[in-house]
PyMOL Python script that loads the backbone (N, CA, C, O; Angstrom):
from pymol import cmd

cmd.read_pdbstr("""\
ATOM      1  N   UNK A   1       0.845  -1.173   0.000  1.00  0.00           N
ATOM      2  CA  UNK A   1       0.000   0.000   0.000  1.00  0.00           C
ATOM      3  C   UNK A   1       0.896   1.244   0.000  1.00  0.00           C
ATOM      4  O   UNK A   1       1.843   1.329   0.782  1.00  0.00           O
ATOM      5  N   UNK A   2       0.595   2.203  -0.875  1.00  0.00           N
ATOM      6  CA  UNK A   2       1.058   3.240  -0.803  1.00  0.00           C
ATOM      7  C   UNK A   2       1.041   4.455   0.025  1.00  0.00           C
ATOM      8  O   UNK A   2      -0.066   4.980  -0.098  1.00  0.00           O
ATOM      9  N   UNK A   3       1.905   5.213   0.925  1.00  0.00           N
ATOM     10  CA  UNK A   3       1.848   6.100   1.922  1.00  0.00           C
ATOM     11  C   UNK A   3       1.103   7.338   1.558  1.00  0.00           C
ATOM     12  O   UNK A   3       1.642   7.773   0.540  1.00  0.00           O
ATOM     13  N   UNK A   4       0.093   8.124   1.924  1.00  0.00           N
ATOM     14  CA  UNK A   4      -0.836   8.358   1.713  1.00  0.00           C
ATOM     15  C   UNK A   4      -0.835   9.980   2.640  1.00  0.00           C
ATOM     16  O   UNK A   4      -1.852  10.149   3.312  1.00  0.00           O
ATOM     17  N   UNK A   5      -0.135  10.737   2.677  1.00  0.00           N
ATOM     18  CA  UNK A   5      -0.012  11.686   3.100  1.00  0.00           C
ATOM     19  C   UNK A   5      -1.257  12.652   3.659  1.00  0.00           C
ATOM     20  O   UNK A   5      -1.192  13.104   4.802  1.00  0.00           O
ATOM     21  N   UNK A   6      -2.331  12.927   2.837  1.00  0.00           N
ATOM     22  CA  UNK A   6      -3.360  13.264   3.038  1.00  0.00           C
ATOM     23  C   UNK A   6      -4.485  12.814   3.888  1.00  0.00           C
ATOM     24  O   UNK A   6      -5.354  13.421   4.515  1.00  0.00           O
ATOM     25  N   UNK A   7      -4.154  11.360   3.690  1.00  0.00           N
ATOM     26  CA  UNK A   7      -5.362  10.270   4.326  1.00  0.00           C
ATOM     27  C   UNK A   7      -4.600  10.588   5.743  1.00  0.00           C
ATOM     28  O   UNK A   7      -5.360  10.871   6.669  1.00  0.00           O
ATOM     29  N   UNK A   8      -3.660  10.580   5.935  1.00  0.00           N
ATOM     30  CA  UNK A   8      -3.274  10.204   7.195  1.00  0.00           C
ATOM     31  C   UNK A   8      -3.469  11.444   7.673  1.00  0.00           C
ATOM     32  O   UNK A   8      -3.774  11.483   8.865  1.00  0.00           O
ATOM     33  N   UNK A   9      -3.382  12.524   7.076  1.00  0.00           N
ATOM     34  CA  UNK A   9      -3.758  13.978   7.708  1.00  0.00           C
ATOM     35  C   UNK A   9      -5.439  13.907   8.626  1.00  0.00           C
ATOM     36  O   UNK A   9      -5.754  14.370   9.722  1.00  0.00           O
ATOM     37  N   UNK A  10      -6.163  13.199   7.702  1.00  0.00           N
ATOM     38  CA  UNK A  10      -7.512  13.460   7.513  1.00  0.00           C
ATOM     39  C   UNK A  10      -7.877  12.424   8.722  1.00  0.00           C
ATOM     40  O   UNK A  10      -8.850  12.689   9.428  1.00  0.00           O
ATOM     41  N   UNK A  11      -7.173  11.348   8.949  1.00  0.00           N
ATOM     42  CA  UNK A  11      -7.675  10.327  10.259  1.00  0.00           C
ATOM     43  C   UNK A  11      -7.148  10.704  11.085  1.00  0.00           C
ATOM     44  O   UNK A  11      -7.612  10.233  12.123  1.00  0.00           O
ATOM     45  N   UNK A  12      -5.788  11.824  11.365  1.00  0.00           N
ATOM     46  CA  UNK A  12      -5.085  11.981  12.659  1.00  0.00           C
ATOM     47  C   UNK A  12      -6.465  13.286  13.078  1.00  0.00           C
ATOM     48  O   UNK A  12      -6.856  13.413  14.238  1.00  0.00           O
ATOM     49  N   UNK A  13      -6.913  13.954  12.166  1.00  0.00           N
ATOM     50  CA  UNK A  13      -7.864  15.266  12.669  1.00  0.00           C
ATOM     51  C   UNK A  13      -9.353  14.887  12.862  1.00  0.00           C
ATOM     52  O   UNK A  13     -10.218  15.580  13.397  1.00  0.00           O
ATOM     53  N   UNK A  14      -9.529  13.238  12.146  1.00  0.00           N
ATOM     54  CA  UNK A  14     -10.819  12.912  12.923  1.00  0.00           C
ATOM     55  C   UNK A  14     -10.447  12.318  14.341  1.00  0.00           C
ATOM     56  O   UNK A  14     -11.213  12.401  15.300  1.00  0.00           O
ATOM     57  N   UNK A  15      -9.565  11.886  14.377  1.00  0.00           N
ATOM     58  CA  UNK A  15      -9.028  11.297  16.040  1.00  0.00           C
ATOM     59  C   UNK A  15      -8.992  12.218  17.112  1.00  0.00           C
ATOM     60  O   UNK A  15      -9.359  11.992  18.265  1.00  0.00           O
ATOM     61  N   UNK A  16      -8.587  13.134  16.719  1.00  0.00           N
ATOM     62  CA  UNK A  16      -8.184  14.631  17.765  1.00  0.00           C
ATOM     63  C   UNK A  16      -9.740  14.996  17.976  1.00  0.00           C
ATOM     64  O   UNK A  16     -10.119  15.401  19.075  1.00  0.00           O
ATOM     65  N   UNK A  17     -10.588  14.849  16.946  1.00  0.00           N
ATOM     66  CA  UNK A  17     -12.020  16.025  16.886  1.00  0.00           C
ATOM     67  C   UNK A  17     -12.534  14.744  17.946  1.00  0.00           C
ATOM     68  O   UNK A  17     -12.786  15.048  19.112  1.00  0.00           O
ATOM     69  N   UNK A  18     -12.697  13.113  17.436  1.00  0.00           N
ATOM     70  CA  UNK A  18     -13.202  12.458  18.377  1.00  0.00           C
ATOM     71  C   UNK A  18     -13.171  12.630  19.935  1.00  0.00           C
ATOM     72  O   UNK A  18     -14.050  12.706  20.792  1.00  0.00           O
ATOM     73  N   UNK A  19     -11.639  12.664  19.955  1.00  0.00           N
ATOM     74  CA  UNK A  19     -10.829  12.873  21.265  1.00  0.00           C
ATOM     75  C   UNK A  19     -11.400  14.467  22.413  1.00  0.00           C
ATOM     76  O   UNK A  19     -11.374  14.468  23.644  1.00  0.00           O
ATOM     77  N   UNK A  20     -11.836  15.586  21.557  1.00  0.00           N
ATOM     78  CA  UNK A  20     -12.358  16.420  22.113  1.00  0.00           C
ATOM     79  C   UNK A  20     -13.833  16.625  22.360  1.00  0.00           C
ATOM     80  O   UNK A  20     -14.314  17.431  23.156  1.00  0.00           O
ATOM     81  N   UNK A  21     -14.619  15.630  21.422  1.00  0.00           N
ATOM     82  CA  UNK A  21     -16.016  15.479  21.593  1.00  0.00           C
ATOM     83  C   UNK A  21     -16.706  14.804  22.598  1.00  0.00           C
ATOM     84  O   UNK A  21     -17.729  14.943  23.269  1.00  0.00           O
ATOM     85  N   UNK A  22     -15.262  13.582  22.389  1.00  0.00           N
ATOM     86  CA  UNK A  22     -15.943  12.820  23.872  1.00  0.00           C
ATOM     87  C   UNK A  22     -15.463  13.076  25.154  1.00  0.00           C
ATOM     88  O   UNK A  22     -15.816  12.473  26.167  1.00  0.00           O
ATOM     89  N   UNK A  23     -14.443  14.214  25.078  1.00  0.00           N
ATOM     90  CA  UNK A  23     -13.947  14.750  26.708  1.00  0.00           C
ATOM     91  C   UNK A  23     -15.221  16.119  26.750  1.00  0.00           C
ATOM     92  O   UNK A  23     -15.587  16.452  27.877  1.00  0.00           O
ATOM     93  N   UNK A  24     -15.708  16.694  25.810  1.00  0.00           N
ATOM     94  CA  UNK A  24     -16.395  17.678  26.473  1.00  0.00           C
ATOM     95  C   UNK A  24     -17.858  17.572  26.402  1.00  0.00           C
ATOM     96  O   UNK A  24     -18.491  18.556  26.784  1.00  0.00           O
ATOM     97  N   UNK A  25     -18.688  16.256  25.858  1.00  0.00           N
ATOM     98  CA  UNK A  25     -19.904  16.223  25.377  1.00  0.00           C
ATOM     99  C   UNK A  25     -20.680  16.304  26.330  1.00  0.00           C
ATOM    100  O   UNK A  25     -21.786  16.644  25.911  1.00  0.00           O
ATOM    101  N   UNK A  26     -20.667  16.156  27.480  1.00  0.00           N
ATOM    102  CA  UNK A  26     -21.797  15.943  28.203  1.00  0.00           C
ATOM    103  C   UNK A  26     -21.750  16.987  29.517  1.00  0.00           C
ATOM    104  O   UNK A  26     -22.355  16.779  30.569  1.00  0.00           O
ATOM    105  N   UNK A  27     -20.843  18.239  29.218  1.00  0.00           N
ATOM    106  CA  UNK A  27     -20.562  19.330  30.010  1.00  0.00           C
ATOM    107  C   UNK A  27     -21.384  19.607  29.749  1.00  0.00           C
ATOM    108  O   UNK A  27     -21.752  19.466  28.583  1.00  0.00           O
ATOM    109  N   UNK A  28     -22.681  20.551  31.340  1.00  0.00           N
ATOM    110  CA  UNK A  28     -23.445  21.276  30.688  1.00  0.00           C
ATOM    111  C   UNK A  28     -23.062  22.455  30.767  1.00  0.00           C
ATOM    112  O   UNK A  28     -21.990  22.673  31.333  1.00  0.00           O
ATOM    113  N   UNK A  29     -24.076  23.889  30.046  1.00  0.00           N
ATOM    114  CA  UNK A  29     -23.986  24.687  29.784  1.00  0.00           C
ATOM    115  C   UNK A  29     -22.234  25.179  29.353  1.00  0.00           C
ATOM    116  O   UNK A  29     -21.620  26.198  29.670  1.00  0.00           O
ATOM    117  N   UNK A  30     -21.832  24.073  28.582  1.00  0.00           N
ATOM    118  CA  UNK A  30     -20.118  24.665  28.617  1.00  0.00           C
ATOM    119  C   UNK A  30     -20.418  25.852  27.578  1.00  0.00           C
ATOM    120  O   UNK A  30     -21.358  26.089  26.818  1.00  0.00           O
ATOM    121  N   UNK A  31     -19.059  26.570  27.914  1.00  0.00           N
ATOM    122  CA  UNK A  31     -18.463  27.787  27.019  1.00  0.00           C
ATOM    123  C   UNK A  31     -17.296  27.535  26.566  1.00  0.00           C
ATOM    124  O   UNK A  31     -16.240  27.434  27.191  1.00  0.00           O
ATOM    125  N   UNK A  32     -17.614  27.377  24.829  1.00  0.00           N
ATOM    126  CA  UNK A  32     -15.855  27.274  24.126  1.00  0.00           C
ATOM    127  C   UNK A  32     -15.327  28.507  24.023  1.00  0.00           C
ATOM    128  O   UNK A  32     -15.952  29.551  23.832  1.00  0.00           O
ATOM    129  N   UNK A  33     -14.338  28.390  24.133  1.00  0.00           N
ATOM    130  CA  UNK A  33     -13.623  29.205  23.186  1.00  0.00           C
ATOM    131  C   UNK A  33     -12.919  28.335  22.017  1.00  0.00           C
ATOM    132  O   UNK A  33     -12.740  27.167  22.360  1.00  0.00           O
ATOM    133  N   UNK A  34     -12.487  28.646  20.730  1.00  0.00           N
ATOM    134  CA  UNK A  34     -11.819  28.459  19.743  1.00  0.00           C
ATOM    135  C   UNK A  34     -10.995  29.335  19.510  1.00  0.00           C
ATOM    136  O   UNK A  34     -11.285  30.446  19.953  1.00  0.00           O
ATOM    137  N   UNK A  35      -9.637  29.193  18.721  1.00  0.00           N
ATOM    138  CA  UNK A  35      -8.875  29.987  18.001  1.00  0.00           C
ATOM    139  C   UNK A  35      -8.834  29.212  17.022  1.00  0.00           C
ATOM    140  O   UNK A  35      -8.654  28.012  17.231  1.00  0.00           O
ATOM    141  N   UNK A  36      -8.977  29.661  15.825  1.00  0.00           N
ATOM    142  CA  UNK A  36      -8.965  29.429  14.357  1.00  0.00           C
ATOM    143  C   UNK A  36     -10.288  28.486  13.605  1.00  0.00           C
ATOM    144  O   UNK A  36     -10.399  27.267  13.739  1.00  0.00           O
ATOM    145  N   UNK A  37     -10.807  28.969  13.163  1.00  0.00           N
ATOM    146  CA  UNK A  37     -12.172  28.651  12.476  1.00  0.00           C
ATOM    147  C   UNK A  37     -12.150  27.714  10.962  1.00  0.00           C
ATOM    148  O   UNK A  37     -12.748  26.651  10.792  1.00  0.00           O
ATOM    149  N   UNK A  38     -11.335  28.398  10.001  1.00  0.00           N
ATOM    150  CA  UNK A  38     -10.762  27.707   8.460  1.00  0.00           C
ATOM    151  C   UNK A  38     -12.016  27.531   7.488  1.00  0.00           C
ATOM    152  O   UNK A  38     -12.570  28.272   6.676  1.00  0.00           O
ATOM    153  N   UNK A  39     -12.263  25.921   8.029  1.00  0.00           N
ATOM    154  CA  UNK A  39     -13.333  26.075   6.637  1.00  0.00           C
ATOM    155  C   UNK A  39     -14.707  25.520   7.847  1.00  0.00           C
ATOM    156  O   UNK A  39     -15.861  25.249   7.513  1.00  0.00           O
ATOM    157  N   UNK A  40     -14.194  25.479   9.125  1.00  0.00           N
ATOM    158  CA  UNK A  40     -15.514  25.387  10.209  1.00  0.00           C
ATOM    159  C   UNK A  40     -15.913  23.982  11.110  1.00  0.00           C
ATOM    160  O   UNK A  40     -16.738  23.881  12.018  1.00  0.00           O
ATOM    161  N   UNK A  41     -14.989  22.904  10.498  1.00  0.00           N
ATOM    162  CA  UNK A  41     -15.314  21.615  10.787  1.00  0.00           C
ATOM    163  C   UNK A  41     -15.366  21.470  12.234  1.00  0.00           C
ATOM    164  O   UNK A  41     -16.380  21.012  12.760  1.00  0.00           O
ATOM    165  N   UNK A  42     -14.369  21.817  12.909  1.00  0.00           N
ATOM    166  CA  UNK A  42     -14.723  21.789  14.418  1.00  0.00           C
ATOM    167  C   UNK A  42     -15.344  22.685  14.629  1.00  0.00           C
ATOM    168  O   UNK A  42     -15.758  22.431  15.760  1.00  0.00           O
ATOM    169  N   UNK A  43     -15.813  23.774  14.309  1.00  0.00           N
ATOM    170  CA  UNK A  43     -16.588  25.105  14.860  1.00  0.00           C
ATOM    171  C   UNK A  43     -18.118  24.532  14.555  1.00  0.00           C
ATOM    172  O   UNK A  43     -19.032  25.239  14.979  1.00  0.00           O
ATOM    173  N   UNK A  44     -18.553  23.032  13.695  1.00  0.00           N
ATOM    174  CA  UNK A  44     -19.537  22.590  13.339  1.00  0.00           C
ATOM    175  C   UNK A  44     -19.856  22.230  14.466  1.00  0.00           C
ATOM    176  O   UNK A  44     -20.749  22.780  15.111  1.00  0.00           O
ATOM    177  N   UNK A  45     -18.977  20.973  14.986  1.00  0.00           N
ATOM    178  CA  UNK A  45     -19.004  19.736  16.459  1.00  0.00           C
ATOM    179  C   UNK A  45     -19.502  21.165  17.407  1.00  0.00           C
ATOM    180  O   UNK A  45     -20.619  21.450  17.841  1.00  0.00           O
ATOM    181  N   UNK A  46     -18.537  21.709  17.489  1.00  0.00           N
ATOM    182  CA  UNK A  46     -18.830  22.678  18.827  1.00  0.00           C
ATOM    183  C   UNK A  46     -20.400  23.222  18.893  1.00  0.00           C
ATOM    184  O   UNK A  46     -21.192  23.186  19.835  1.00  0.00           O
ATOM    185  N   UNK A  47     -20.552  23.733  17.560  1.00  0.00           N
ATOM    186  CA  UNK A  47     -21.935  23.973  18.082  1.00  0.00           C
ATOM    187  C   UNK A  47     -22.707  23.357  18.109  1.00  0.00           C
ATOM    188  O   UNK A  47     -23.791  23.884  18.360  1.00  0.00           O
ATOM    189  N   UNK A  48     -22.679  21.874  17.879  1.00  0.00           N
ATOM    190  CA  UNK A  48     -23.748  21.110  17.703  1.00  0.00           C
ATOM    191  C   UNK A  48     -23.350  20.645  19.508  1.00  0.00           C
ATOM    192  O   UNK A  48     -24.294  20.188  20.153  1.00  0.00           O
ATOM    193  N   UNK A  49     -22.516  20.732  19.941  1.00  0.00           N
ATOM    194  CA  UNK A  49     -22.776  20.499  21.407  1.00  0.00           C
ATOM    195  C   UNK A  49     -22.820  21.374  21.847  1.00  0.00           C
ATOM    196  O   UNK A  49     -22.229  21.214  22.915  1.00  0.00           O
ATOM    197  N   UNK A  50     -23.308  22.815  21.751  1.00  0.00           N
ATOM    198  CA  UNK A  50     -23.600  23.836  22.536  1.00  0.00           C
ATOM    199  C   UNK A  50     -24.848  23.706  22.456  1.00  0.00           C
ATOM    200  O   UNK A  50     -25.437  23.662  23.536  1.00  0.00           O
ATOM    201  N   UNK A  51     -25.731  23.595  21.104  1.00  0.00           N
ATOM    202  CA  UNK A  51     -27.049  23.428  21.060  1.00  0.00           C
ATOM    203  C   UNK A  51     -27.477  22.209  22.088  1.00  0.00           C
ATOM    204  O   UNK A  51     -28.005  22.574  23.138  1.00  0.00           O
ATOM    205  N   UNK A  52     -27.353  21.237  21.945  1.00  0.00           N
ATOM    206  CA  UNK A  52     -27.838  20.225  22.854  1.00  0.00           C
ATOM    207  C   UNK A  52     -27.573  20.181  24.347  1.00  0.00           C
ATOM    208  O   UNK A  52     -28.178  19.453  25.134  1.00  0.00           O
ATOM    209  N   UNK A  53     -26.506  21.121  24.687  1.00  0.00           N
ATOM    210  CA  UNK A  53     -25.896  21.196  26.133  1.00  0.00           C
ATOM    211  C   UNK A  53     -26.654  23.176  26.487  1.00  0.00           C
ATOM    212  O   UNK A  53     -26.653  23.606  27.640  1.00  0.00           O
ATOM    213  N   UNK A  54     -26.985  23.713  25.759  1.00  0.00           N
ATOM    214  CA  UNK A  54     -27.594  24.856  26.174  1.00  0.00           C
ATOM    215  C   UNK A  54     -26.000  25.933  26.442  1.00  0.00           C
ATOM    216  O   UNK A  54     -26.047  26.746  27.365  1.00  0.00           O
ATOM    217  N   UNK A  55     -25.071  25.867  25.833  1.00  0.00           N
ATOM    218  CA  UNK A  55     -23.967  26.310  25.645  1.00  0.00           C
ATOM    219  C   UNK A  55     -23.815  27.722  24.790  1.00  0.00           C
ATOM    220  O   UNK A  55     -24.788  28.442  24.566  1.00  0.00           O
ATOM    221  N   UNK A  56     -22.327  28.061  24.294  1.00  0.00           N
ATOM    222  CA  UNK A  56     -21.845  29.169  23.792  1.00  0.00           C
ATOM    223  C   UNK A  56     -20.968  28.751  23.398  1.00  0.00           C
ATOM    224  O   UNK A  56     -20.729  27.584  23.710  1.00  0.00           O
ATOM    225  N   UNK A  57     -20.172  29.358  22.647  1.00  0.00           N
ATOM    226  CA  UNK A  57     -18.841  29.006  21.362  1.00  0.00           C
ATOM    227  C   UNK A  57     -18.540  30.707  21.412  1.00  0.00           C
ATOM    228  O   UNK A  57     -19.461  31.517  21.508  1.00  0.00           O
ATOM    229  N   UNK A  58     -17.428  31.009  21.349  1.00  0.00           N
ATOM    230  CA  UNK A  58     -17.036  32.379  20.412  1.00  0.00           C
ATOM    231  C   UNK A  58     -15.389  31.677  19.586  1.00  0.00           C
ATOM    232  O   UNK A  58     -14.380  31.006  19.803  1.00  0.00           O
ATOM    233  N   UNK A  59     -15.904  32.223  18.868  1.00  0.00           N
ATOM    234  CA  UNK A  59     -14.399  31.508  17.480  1.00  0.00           C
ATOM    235  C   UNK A  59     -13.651  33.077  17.241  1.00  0.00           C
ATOM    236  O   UNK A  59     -14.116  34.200  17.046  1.00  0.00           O
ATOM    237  N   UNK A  60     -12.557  32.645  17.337  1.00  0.00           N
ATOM    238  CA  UNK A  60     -11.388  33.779  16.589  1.00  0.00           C
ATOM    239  C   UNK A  60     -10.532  33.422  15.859  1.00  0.00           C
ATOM    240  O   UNK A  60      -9.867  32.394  15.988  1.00  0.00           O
ATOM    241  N   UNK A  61     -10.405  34.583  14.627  1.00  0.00           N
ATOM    242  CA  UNK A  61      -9.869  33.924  13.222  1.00  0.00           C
ATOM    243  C   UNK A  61      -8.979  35.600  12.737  1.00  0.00           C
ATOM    244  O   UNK A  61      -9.113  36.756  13.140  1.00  0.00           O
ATOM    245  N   UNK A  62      -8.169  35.006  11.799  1.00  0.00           N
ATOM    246  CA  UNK A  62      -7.590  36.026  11.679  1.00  0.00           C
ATOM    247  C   UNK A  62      -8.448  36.520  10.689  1.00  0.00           C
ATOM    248  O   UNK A  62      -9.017  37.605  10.811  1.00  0.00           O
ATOM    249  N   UNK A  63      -8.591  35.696   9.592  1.00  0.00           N
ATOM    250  CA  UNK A  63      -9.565  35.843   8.642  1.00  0.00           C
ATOM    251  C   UNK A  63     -11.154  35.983   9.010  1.00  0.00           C
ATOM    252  O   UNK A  63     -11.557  35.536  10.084  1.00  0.00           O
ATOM    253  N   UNK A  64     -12.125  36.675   8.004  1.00  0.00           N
ATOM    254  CA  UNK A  64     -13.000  36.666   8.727  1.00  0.00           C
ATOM    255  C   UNK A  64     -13.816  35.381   7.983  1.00  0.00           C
ATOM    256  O   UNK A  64     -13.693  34.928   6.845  1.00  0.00           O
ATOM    257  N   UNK A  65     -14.694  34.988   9.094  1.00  0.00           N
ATOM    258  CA  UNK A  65     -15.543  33.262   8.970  1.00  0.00           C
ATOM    259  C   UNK A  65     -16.763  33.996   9.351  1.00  0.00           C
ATOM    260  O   UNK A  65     -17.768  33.432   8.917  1.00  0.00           O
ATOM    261  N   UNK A  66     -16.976  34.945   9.943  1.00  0.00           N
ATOM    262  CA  UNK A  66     -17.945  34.682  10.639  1.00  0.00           C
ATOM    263  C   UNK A  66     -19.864  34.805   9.540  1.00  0.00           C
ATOM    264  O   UNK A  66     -20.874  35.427   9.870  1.00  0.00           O
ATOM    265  N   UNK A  67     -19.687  34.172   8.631  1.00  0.00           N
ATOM    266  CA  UNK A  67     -20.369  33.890   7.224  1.00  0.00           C
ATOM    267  C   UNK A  67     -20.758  32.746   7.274  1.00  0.00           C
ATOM    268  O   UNK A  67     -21.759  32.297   6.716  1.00  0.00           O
ATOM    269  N   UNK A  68     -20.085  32.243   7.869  1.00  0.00           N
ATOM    270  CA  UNK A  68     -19.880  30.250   7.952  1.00  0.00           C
ATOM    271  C   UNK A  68     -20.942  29.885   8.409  1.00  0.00           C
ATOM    272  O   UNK A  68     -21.447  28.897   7.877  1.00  0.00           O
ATOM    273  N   UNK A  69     -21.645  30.520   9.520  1.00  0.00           N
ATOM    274  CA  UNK A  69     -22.875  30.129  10.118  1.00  0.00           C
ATOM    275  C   UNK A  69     -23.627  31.101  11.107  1.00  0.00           C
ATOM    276  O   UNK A  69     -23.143  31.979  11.821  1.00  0.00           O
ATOM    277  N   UNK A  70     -25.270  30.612  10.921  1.00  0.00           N
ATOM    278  CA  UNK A  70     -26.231  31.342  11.842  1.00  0.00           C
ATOM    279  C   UNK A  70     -26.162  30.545  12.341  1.00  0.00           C
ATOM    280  O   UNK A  70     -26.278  29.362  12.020  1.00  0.00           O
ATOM    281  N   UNK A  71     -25.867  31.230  13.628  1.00  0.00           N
ATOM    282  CA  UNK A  71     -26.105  30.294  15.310  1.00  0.00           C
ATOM    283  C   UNK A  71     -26.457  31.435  15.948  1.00  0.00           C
ATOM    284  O   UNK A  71     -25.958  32.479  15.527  1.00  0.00           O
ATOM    285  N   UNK A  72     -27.634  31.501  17.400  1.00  0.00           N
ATOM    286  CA  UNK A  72     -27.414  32.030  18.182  1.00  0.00           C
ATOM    287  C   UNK A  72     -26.297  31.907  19.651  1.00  0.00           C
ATOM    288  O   UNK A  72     -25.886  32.609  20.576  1.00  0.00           O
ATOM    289  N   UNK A  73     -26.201  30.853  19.240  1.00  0.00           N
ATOM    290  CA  UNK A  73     -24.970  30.712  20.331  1.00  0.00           C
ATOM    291  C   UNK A  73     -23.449  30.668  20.231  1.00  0.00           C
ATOM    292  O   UNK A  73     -22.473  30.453  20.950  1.00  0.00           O
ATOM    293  N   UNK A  74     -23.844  31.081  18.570  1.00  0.00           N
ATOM    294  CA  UNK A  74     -21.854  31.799  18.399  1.00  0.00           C
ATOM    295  C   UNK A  74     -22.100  32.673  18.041  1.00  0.00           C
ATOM    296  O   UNK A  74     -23.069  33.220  17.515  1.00  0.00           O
ATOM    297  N   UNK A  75     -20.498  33.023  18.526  1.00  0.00           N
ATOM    298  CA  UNK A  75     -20.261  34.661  18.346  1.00  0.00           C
ATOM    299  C   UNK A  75     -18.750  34.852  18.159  1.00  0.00           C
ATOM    300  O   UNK A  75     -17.835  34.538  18.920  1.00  0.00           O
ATOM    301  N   UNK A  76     -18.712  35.519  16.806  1.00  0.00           N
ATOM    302  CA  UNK A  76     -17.315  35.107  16.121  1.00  0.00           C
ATOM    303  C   UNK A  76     -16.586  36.840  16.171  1.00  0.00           C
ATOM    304  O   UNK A  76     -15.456  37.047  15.730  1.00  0.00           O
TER     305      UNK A  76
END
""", "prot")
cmd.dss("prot")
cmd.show_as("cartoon", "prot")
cmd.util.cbc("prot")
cmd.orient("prot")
């Protein structure tokens, strides 16, 4: 099999996202913070456990994201 540079990018950053979903999922009312937003993939997870946990997110980017999504419970 051939070494796969990308793939392996793409399973080490679903491992990490796993790794933070299941240490913070069942916090209630948590408050994230984020630094760096990109194209949103974790800023997705996060709010989908702010919604269900009655939570908040604020994301900071150098660039601006904050286009990426209507949420009331982020604030970019």
């Amino acid at each position: 099999m051939k070494f796969n540079q990308s793939e392996l990018k793409k399973t080490l950053k679903i491992e990490k996202l796993l790794f933070i979903y299941n240490t913070i999922k069942d916090i209630k009312k948590i408050n994230i913070l984020e630094f760096g937003v990109r194209s949103g993939v974790s800023t997705n997870m996060f709010l989908n456990i702010c919604e269900k946990k009655s939570g908040s997110l604020l994301s900071i980017d150098t660039d601006d994201c904050g286009n990426l999504f209507k949420n009331k419970r982020w604030k970019f």
